[in-house]
C-alpha positions as CSV (number, residue, x, y, z in Angstrom):
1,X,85.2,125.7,100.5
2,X,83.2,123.1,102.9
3,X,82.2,119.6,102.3
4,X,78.1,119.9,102.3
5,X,77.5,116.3,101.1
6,X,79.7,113.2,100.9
7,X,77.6,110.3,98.9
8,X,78.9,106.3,97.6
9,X,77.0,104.3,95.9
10,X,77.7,100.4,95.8
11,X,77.9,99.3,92.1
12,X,77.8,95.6,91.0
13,X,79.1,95.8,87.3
14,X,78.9,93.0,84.7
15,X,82.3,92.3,83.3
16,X,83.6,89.3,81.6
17,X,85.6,86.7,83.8
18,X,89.2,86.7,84.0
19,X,92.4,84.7,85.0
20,X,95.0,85.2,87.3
21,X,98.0,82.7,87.9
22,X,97.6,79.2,88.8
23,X,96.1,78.9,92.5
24,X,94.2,81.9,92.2
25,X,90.5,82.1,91.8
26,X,88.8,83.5,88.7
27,X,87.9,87.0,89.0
28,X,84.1,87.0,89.2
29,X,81.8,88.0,85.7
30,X,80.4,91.3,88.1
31,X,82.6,93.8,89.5
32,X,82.6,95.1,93.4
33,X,82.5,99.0,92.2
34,X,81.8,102.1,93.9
35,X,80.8,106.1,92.8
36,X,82.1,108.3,95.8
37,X,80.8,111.9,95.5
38,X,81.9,114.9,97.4
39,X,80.0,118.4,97.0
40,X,81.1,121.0,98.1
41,X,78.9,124.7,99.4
42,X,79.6,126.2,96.1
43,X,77.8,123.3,94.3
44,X,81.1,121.5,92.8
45,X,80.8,118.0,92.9
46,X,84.4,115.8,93.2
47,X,84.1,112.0,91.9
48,X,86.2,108.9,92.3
49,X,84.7,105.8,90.6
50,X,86.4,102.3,91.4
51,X,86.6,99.2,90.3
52,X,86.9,97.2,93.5
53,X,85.8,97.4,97.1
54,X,82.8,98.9,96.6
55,X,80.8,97.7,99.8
56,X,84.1,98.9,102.1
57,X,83.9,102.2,100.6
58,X,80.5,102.4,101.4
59,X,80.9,101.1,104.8
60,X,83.6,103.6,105.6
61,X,81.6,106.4,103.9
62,X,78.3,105.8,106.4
63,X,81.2,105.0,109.5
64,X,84.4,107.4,108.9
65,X,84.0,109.8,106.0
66,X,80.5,111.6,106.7
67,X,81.0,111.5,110.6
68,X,84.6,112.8,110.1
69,X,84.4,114.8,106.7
70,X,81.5,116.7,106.8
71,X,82.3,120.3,107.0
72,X,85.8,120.2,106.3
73,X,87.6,122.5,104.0
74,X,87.6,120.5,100.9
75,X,90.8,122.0,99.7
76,X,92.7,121.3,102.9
77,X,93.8,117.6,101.5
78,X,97.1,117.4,103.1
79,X,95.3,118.1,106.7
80,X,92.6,115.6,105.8
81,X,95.0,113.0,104.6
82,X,97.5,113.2,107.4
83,X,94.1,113.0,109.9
84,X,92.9,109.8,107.8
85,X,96.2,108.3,107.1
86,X,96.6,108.6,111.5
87,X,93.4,106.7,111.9
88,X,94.4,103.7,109.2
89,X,96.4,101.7,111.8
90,X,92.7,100.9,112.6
91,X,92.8,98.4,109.3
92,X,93.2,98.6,105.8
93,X,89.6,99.7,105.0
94,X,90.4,102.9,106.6
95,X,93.2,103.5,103.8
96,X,90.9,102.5,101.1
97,X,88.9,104.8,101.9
98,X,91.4,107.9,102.2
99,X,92.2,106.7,99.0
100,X,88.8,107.3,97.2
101,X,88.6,110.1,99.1
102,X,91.4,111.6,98.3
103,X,91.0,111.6,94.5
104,X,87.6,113.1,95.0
105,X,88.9,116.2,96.2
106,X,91.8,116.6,93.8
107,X,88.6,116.4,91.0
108,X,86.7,118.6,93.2
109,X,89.9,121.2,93.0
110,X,90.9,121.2,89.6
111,X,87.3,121.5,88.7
112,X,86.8,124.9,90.8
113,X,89.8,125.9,89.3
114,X,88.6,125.2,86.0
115,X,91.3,123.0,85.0
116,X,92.2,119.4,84.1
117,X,93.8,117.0,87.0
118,X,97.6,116.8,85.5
119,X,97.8,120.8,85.0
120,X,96.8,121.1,88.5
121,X,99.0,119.2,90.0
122,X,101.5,120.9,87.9
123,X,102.1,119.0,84.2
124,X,105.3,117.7,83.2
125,X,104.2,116.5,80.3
126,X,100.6,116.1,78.5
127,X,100.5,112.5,77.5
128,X,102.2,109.6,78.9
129,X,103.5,106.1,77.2
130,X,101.1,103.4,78.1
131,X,101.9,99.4,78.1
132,X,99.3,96.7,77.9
133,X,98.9,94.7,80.5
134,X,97.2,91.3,79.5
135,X,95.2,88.9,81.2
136,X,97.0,85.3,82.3
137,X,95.7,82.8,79.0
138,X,94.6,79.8,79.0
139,X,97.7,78.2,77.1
140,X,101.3,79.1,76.6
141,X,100.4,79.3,72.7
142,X,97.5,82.3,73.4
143,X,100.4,84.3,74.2
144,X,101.1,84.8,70.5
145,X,98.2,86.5,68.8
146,X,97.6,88.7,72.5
147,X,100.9,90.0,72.2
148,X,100.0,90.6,67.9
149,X,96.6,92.2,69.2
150,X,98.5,94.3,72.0
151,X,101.1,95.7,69.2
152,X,98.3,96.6,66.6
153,X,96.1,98.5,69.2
154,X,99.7,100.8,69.1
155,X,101.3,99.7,72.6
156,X,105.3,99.9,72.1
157,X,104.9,97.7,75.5
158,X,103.5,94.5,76.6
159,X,103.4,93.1,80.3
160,X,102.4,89.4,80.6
161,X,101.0,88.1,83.6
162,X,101.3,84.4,83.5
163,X,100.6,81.0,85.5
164,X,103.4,80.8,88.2
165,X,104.6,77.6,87.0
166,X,108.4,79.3,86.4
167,X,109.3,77.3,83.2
168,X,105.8,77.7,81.6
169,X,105.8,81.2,82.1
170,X,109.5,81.3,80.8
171,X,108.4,79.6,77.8
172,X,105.3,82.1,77.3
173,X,108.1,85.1,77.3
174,X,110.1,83.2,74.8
175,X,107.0,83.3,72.8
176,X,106.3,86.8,73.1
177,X,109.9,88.0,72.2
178,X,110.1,86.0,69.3
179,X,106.5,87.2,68.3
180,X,106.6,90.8,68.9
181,X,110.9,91.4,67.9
182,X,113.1,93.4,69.8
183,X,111.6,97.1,69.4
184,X,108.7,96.3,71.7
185,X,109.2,96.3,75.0
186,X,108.6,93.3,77.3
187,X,107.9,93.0,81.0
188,X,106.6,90.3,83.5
189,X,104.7,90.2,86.6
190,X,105.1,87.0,88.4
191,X,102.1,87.9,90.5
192,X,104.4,86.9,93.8
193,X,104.7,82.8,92.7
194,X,108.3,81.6,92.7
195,X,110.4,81.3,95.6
196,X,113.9,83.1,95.8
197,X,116.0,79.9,93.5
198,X,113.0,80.1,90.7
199,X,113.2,84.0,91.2
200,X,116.8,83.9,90.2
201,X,116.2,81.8,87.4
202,X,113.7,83.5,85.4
203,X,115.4,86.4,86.4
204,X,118.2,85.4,84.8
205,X,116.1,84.3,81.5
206,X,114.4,87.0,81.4
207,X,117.8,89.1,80.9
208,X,118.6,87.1,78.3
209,X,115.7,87.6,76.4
210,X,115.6,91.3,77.0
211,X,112.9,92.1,79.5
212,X,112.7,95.8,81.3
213,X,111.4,94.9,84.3
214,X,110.6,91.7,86.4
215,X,107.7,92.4,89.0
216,X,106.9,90.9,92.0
217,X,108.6,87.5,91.4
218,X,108.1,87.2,95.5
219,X,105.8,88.9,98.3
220,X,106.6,92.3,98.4
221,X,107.4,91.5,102.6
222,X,110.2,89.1,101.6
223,X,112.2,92.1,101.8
224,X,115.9,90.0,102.6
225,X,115.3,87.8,99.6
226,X,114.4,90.4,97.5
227,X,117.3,92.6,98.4
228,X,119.4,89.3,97.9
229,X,118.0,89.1,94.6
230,X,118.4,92.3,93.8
231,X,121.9,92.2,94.1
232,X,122.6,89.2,92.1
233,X,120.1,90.2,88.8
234,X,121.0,92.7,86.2
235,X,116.9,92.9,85.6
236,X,115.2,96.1,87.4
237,X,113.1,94.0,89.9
238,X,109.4,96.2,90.5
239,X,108.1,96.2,93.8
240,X,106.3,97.1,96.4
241,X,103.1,96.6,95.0
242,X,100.8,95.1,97.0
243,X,101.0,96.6,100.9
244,X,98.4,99.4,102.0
245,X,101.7,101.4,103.8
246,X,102.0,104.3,101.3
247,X,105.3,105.8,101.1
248,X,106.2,104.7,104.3
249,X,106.3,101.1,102.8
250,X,108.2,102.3,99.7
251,X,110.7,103.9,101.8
252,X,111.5,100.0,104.0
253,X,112.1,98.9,100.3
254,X,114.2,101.8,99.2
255,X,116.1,101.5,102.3
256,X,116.7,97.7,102.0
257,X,117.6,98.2,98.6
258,X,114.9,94.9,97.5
259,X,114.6,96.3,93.3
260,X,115.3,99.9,91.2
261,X,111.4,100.6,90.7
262,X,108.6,101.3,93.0
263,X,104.9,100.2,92.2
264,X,102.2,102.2,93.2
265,X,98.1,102.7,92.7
266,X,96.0,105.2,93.9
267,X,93.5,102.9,95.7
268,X,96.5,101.1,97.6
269,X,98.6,104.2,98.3
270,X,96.2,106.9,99.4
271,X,94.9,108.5,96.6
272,X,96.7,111.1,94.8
273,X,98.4,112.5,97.5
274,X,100.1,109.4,98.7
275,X,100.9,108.4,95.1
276,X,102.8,111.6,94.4
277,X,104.6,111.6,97.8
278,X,105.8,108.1,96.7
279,X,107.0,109.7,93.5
280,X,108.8,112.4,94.6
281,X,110.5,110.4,98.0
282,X,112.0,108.0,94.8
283,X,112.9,110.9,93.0
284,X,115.2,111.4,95.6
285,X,116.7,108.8,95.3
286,X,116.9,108.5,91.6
287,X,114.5,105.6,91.1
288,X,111.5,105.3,89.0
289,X,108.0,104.9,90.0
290,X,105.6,102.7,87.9
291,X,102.2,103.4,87.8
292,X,100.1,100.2,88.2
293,X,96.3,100.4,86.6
294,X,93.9,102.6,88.2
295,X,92.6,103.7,84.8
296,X,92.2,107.9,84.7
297,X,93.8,109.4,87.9
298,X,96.7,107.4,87.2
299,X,97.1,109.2,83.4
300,X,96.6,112.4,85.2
301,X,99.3,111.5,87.8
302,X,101.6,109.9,85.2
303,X,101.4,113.1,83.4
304,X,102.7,115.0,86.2
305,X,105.6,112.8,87.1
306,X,108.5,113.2,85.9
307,X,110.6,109.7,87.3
308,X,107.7,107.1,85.7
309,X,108.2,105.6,82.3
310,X,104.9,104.1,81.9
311,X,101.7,103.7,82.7
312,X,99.4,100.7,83.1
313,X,96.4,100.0,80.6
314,X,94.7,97.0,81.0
315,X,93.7,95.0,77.3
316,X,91.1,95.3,76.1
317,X,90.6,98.9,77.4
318,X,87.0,98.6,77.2
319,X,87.1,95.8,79.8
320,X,88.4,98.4,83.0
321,X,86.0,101.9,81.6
322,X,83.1,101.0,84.2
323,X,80.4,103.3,84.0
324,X,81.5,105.9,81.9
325,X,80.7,107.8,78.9
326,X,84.1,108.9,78.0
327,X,85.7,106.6,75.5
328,X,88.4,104.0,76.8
329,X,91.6,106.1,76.4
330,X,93.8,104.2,73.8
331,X,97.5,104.5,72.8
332,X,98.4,106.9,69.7
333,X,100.7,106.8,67.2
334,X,103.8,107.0,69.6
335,X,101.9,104.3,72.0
336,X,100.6,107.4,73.9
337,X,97.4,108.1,75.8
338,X,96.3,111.6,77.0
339,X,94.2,111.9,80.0
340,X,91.0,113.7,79.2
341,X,91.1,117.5,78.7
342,X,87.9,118.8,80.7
343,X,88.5,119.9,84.0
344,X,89.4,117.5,86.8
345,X,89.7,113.8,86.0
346,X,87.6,115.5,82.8
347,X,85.6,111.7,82.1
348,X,81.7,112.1,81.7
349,X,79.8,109.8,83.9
350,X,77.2,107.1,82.3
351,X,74.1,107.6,85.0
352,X,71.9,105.1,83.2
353,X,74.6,102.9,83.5
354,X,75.0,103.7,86.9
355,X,71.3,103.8,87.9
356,X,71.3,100.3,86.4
357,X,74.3,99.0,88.7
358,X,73.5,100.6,91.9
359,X,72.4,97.8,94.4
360,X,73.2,100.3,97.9
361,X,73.9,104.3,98.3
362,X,74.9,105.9,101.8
């Protein structure tokens, strides 16, 4: 089954403007999005729609994919990743790329074979629990009706990004535990702001009040003083977020012992491919995998795995559904979501929408 056409478009999507932690710029009010489309001879078109990095995916489409891709067996993904994974030492936009790429074909395969994405990569399960992941607030006190809002849209989890000041934030998760009660579960991602003594601290707080998981209190490349404080917090530390090495990465952190869960995307880790390669090398090991946002390959994925507990739904849902005429996947009654059931990633495209937001195609 040969690639006949490989297409990106370069979407600028409205969206409203968000907060990170303290130091970090707002996200802007439009989105830097992309719509990669493979076809294939047989007519069957793959997709991968992003949020982010839309004009490097185009870029590498016009300069890597099309020059490199074109005529390829479509279904040969491990040959193609392993060729485009041996050409990323050339920069991180390489990897993006693969990435995008990558889930193209696995929609472009389970739609020839007439099936959604998680049966094709063989199901373990057809729905998958599903935490909210909030935005940072503007005051430690917004923390308490988010986290009311996050429990009555059905999430039996809340993570809180906060503002990297260690006691404010510490005070927000006081908040939030005494708001939501002790059957919700509660997790923080420090977005990499303390240093190793503040680490230990709130690590050390956030045991007391009960958290799951503490993510990224440092850079993910601090690997000594995250295996030091590793050793000295009862708290599952998450990691290994933020690099572009795949499972090559998560093996330096399995190795060096720096936390008890892994982190991965598709659009850091190479796709689908390099996401369940990361799963099953922790599975080895008997350590989780947590699947970060990355909207509807990562339900699909999540449904597949077996060692990953949740995954990632940013609140409100709505906010991170760009483009599409599928309805934002929400949590059921067991704080659930399903991925959708047509074949492949199975979501319906919005091409108004998407005519609207084009401002390049390649």
């Amino acid at each position: 089954m040969k690639i006949k056409e490989i297409k990106c478009r370069v979407l600028k999507v409205p969206r409203s403007s968000y907060r990170w932690r303290d130091g970090f710029p707002r996200a802007p009010a439009e989105r830097d999005a992309f719509l990669l489309q493979v076809t294939a001879e047989n007519g069957v078109e793959g997709y991968c729609i992003g949020a982010r990095l839309g004009e490097v995916i185009g870029r590498q489409t016009e300069r890597l994919l099309k020059p490199q891709m074109l005529g390829e067996n479509a279904l040969d993904r491990e040959k193609i990743w392993q060729r485009l994974w041996d050409m990323g030492r050339m920069g991180t936009e390489i990897v993006a790329a693969l990435s995008a790429f990558d889930v193209a074909l696995w929609d472009l395969a389970a739609k020839s074979a007439g099936v959604p994405l998680y049966k094709h990569l063989g199901a373990y399960r057809d729905k998958v629990p599903a935490y909210a992941s909030t935005f940072t607030q503007e005051t430690v006190e917004d923390y308490e009706p988010l986290a009311r809002d996050c429990v009555a849209r059905g999430y039996k989890a809340i993570k809180l990004h906060v503002f990297g000041d260690v006691k404010k934030d510490i005070e927000a998760c006081r908040l939030v535990r005494e708001t939501v009660g002790d059957d919700i579960e509660l997790m923080l991602d420090a977005s990499a702001a303390y240093n190793f003594e503040e680490a230990l601290w709130a690590g050390r707080e956030l045991e007391k009040l009960n958290f799951y998981w503490f993510e990224e209190p440092m850079r993910d490349y601090e690997m000594t003083s995250l295996q030091e404080l590793h050793r000295r917090l009862e708290i599952n530390l998450c990691v290994a977020e933020t690099s572009w090495d795949s499972l090559f990465d998560v093996a330096n952190h399995i190795a060096q012992k720096t936390g008890r869960m892994m982190h991965a995307t598709w659009y850091r880790k190479g796709g689908i491919t390099g996401l369940l390669k990361i799963a099953h090398t922790c599975e080895a090991f008997g350590m989780m995998v947590q699947l970060h946002h990355g909207e509807i390959p990562m339900i699909h994925a999540g449904c597949a795995i077996k060692n990953n507990k949740y995954v990632e739904i940013l609140v409100p849902e709505e906010g991170a559904h760009l483009c599409l005429a599928t309805p934002p996947i929400v949590p059921d009654e067991e704080g659930c979501v399903r991925p959708p059931e047509g074949p492949g990633l199975g979501y319906e495209l919005n091409w108004d929408e998407i005519e609207a937001c084009t401002v390049g195609e390649v």
